[in-house]
DOGUBA-142246 format. One record per residue: residue number from 0; residue in three letters; x negated, y negated, z negated of N, C-alpha, C in turn. Coordinates in nm, 4 decimals. Example, Ala and Ser with C-alpha at 12.3 -4.5 7.8 and 13.67 -1.06 7.14 Angstrom:
<rs>
<r nr="0" rest="ALA" n_c1="-1.3190" n_c2="0.5690" n_c3="-0.7800" ca_c1="-1.2300" ca_c2="0.4500" ca_c3="-0.7800" c_c1="-1.3200" c_c2="0.3300" c_c3="-0.7800"/>
<r nr="1" rest="SER" n_c1="-1.2850" n_c2="0.2250" n_c3="-0.7080" ca_c1="-1.3670" ca_c2="0.1060" ca_c3="-0.7140" c_c1="-1.2900" c_c2="-0.0030" c_c3="-0.7870"/>
</rs>
This chain:
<rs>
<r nr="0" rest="UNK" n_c1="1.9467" n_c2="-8.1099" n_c3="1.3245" ca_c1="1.8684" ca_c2="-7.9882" ca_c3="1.3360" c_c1="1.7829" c_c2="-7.9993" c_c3="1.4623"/>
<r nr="1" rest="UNK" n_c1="1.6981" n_c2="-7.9442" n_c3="1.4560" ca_c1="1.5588" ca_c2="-7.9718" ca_c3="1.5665" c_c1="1.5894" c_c2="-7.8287" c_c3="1.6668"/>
<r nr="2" rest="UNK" n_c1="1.5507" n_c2="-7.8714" n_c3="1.7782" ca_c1="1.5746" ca_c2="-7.7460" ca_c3="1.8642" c_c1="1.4925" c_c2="-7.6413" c_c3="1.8423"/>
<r nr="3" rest="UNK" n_c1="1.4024" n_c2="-7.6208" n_c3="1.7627" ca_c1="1.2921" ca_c2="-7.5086" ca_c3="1.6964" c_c1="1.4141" c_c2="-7.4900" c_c3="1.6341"/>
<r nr="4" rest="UNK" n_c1="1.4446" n_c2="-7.5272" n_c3="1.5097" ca_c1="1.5399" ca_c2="-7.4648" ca_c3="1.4144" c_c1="1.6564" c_c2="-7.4459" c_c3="1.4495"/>
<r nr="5" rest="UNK" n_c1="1.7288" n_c2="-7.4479" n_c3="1.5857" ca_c1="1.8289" ca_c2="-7.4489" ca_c3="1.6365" c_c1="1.7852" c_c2="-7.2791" c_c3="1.6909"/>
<r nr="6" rest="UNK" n_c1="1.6598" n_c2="-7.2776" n_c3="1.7546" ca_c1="1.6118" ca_c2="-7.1045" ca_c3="1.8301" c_c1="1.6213" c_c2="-7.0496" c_c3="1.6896"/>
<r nr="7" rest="UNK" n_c1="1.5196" n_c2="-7.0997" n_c3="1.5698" ca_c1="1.5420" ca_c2="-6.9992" ca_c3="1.4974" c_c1="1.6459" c_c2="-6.9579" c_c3="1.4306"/>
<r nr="8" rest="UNK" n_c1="1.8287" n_c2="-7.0114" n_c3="1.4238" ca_c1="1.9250" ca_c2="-7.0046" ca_c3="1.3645" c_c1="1.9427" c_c2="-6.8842" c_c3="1.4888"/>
<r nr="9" rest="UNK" n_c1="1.9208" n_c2="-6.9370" n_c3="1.6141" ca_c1="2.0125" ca_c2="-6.8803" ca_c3="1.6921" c_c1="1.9444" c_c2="-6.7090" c_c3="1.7053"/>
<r nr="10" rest="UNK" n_c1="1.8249" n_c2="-6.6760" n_c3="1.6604" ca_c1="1.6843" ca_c2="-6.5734" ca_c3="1.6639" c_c1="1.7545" c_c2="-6.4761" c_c3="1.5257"/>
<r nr="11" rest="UNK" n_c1="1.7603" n_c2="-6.5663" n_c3="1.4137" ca_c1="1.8260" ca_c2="-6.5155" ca_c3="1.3097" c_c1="1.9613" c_c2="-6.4034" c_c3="1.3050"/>
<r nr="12" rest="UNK" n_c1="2.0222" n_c2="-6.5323" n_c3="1.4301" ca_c1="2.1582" ca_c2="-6.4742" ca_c3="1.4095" c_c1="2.1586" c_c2="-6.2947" c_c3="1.4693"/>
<r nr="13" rest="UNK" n_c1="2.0921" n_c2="-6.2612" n_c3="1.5888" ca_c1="2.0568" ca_c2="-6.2088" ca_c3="1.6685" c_c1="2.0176" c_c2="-6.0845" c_c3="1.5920"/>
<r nr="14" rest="UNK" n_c1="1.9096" n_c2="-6.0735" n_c3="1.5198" ca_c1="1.8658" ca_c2="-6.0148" ca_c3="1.4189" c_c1="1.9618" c_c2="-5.9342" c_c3="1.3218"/>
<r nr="15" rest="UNK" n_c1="2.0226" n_c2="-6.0297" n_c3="1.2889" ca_c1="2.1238" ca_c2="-5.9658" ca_c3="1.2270" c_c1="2.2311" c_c2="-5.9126" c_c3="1.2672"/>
<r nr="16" rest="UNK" n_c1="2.2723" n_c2="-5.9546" n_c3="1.3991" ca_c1="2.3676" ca_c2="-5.8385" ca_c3="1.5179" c_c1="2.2537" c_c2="-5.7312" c_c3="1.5112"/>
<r nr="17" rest="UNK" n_c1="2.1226" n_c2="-5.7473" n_c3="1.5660" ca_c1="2.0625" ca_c2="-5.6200" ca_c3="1.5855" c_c1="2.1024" c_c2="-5.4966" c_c3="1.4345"/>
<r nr="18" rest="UNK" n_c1="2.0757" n_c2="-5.5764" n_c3="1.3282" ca_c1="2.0473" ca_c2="-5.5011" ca_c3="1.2384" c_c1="2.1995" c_c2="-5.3659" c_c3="1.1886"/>
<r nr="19" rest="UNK" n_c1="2.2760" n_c2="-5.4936" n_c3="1.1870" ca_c1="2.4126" ca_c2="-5.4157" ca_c3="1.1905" c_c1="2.4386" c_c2="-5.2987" c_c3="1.3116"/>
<r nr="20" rest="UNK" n_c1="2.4038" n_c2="-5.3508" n_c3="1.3789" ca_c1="2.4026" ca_c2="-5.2113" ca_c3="1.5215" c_c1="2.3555" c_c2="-5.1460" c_c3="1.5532"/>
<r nr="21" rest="UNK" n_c1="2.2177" n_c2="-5.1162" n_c3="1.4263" ca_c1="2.1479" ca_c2="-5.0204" ca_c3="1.4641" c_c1="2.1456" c_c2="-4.8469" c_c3="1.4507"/>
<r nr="22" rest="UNK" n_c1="2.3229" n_c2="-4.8551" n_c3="1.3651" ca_c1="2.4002" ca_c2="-4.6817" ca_c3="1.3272" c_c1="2.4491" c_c2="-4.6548" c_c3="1.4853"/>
<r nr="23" rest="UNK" n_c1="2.4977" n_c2="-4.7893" n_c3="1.5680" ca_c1="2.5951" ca_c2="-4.6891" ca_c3="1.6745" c_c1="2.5460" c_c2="-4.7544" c_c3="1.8060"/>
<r nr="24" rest="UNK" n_c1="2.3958" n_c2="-4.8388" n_c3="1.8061" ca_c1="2.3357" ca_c2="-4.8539" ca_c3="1.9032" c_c1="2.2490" c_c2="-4.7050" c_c3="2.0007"/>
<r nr="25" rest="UNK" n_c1="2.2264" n_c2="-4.7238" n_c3="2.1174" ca_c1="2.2079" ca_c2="-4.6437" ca_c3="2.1633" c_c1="2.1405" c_c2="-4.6729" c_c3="2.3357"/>
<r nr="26" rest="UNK" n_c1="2.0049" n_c2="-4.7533" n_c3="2.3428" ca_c1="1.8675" ca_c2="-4.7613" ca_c3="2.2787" c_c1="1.9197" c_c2="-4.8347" c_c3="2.1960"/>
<r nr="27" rest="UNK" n_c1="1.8329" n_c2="-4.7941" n_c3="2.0204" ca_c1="1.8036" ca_c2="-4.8631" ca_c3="1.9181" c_c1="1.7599" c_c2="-5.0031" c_c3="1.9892"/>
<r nr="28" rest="UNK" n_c1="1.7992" n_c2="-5.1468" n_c3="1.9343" ca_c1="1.7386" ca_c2="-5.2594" ca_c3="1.9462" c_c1="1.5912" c_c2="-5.2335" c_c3="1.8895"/>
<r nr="29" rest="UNK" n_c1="1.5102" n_c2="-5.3551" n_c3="1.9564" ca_c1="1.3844" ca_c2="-5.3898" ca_c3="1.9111" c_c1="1.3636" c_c2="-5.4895" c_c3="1.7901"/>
<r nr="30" rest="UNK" n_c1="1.3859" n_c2="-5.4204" n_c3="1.6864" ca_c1="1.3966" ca_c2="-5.5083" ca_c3="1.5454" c_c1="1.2056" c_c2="-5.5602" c_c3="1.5301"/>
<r nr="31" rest="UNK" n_c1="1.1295" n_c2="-5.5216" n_c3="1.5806" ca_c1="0.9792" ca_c2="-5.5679" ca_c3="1.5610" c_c1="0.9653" c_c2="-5.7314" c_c3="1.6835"/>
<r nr="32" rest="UNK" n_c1="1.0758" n_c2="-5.6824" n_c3="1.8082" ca_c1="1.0466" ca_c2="-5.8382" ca_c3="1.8666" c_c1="1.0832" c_c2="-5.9374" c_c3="1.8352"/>
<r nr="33" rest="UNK" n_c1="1.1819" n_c2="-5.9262" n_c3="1.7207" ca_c1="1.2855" ca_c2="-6.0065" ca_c3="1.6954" c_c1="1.2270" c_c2="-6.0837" c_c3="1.5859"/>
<r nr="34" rest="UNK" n_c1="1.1704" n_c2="-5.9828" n_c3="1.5038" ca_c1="1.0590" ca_c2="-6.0554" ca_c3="1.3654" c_c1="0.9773" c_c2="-6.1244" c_c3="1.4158"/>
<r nr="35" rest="UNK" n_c1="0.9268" n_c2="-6.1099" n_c3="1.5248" ca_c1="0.8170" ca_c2="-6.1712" ca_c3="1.5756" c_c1="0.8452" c_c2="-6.2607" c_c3="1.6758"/>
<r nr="36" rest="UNK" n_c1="0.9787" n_c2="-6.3099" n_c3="1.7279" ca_c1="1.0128" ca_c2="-6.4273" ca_c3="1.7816" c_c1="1.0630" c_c2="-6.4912" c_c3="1.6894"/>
<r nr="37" rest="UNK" n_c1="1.0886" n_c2="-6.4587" n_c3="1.5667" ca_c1="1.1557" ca_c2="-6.5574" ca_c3="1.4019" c_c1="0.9906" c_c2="-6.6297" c_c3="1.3894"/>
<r nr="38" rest="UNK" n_c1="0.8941" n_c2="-6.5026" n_c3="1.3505" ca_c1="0.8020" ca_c2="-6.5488" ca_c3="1.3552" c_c1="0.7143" c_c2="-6.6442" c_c3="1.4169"/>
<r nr="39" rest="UNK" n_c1="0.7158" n_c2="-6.6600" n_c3="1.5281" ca_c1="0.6313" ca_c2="-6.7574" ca_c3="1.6461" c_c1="0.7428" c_c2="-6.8846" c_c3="1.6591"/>
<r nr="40" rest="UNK" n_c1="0.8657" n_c2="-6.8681" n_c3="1.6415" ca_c1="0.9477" ca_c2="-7.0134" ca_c3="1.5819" c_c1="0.9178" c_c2="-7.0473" c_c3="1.4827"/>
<r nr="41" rest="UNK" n_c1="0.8116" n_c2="-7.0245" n_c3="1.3828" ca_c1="0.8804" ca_c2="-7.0422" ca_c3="1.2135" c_c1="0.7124" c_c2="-7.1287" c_c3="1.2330"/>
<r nr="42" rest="UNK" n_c1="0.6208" n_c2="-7.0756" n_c3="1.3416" ca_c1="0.5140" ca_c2="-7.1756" ca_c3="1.3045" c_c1="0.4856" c_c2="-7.3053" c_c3="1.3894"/>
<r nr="43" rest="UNK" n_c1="0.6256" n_c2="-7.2488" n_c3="1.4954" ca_c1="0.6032" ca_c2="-7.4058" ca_c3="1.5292" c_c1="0.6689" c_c2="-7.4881" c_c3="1.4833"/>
<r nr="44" rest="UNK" n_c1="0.7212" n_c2="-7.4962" n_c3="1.3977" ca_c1="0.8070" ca_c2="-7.5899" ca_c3="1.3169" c_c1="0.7330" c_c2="-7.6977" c_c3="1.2063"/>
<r nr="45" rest="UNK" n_c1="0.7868" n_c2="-7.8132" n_c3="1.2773" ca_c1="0.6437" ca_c2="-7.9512" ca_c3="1.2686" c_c1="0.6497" c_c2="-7.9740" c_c3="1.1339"/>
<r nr="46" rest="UNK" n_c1="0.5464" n_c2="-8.0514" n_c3="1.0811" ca_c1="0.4919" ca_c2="-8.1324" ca_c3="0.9711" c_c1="0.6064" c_c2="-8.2153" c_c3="0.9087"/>
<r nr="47" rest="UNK" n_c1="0.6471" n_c2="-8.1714" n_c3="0.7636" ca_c1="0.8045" ca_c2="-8.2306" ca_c3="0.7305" c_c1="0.8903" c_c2="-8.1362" c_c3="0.7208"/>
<r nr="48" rest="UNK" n_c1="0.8978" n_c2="-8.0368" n_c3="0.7921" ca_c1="1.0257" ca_c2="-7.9267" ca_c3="0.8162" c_c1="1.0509" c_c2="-7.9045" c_c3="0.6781"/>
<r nr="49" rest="UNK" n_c1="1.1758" n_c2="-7.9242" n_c3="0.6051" ca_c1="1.2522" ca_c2="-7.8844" ca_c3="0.4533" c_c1="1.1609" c_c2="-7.8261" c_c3="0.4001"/>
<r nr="50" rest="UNK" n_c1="1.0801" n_c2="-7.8223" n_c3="0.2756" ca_c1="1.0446" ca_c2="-7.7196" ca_c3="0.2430" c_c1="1.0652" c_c2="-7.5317" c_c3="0.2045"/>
<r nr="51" rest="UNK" n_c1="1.2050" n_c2="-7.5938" n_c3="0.1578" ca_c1="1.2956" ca_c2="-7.4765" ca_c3="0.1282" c_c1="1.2912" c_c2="-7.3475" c_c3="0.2559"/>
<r nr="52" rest="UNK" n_c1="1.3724" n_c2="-7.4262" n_c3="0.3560" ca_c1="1.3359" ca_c2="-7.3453" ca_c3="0.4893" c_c1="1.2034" c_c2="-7.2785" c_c3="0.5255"/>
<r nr="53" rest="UNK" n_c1="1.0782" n_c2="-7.3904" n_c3="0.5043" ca_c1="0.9556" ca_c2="-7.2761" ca_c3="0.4933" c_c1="0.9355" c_c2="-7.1913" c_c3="0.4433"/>
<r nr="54" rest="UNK" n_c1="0.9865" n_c2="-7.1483" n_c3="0.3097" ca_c1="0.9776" ca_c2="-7.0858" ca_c3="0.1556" c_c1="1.0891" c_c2="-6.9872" c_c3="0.2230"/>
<r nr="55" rest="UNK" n_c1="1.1727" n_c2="-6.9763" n_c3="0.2674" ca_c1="1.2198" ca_c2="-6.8778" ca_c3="0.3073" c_c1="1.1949" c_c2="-6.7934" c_c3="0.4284"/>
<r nr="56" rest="UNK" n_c1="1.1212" n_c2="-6.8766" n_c3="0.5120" ca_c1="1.0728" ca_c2="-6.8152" ca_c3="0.6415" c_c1="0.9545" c_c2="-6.7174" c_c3="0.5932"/>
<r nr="57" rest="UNK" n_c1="0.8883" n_c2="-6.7990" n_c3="0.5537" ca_c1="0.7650" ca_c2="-6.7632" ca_c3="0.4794" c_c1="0.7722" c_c2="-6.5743" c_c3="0.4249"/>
<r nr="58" rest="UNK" n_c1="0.8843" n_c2="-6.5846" n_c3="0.3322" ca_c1="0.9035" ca_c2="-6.5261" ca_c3="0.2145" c_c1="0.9978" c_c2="-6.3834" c_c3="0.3319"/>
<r nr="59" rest="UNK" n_c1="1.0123" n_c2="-6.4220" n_c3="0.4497" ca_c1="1.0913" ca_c2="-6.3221" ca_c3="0.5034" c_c1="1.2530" c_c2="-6.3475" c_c3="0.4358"/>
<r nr="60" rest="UNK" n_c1="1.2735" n_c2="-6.4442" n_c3="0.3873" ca_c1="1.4092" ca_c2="-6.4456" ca_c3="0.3770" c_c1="1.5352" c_c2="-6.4716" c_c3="0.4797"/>
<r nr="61" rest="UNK" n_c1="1.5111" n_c2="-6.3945" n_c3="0.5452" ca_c1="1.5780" ca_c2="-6.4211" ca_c3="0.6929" c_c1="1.7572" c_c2="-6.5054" c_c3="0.6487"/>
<r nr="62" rest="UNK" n_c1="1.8290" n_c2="-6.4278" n_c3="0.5631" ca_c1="2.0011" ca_c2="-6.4506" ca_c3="0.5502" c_c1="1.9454" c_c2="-6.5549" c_c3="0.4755"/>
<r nr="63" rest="UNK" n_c1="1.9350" n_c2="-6.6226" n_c3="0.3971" ca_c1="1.8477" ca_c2="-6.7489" ca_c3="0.3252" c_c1="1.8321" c_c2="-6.8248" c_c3="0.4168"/>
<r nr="64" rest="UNK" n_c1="1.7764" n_c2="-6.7991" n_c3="0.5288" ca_c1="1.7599" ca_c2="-6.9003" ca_c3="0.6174" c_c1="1.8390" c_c2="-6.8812" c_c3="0.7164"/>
<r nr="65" rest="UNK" n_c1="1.9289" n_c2="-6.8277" n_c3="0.7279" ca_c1="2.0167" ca_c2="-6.8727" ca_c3="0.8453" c_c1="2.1308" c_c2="-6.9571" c_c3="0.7963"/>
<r nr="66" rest="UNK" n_c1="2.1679" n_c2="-6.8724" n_c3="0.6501" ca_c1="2.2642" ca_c2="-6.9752" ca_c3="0.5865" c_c1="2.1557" c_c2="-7.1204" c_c3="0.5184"/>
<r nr="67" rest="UNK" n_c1="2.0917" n_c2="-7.1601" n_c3="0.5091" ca_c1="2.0507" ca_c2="-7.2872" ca_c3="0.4875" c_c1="2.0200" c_c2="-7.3569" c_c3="0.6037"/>
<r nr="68" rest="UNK" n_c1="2.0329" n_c2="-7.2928" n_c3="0.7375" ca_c1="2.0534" ca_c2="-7.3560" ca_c3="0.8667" c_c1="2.1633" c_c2="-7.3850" c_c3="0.9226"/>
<r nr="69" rest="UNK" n_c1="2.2508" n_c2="-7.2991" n_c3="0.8526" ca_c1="2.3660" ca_c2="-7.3100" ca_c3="0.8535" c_c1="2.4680" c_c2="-7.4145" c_c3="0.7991"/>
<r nr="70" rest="UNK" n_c1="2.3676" n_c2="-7.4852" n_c3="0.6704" ca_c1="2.4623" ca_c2="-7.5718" ca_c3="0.5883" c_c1="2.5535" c_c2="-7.5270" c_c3="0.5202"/>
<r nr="71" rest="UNK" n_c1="2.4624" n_c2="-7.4042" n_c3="0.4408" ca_c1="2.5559" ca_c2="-7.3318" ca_c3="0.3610" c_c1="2.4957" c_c2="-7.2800" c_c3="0.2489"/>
<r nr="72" rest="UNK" n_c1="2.3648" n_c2="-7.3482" n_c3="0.1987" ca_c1="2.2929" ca_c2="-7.3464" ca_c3="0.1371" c_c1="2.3392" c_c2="-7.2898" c_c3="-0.0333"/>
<r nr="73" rest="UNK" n_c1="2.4527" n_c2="-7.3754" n_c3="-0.0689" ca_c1="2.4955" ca_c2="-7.3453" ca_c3="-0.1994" c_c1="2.5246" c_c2="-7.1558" c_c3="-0.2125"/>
<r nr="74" rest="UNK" n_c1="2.5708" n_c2="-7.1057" n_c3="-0.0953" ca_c1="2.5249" ca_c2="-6.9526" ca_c3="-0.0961" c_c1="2.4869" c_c2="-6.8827" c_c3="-0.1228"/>
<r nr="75" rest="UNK" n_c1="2.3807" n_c2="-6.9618" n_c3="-0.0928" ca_c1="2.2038" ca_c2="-6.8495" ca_c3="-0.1739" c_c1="2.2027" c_c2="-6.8156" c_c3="-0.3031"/>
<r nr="76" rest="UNK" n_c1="2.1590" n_c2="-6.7313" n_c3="-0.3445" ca_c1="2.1550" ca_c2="-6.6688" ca_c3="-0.5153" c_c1="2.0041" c_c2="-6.7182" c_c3="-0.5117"/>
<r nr="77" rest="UNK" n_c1="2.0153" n_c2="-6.6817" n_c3="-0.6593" ca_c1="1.8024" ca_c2="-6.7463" ca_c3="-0.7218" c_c1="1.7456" c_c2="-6.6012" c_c3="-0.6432"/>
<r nr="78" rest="UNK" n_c1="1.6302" n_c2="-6.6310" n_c3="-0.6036" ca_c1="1.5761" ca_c2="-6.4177" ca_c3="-0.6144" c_c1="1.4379" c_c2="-6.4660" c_c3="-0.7191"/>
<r nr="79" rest="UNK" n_c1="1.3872" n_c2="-6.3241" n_c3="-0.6823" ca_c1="1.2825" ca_c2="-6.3600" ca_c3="-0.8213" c_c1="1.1683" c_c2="-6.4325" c_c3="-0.8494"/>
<r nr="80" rest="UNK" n_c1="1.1881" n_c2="-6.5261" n_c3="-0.6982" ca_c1="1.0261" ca_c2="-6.5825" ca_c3="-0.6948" c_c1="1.0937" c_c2="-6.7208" c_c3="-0.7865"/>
<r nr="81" rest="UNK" n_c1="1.2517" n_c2="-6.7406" n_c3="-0.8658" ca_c1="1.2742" ca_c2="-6.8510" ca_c3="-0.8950" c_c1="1.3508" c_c2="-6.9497" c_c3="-0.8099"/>
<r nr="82" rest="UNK" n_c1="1.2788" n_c2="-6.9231" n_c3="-0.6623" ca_c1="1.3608" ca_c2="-6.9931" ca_c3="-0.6074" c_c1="1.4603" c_c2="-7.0068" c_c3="-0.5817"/>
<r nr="83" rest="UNK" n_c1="1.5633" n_c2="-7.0888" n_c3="-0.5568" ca_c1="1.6833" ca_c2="-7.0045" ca_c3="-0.4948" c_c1="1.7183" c_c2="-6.9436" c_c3="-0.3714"/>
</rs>
């Protein structure tokens, strides 16, 4: 795993603490910086990067891509673009 895709597992993960904590947080997390540091990792990620992983970054499939960063790929369900 490349240290880009190592921030964005670790950006992901983060995200999804935020998201879960956002009933008994108190300041609410910043769920817009967080998209947007997934985001500004997801384009520097070089020429070659899995395709799959793009297709989910891309697609906003955030849990998709943490578990296929994860190596846990078989996980994923199809959604409707076909892909899995």
């Amino acid at each position: 795993m490349t240290e880009t895709e190592q921030n964005i597992l670790a950006s992901l993960v983060a995200l999804e603490q935020a998201v879960e904590s956002i009933a008994t947080s108190n300041p609410k997390p910043d769920l817009l910086q967080l998209f947007a540091q997934v985001d500004e990792l997801a384009r520097r990620l070089p020429p070659g990067t899995d395709p799959t992983l793009l297709h989910y970054l891309q697609k906003k499939s955030y849990q998709k891509a943490r578990l296929f960063l994860e190596g846990r790929e078989a996980e994923n369900q199809r959604g409707n673009c076909r892909h899995v």
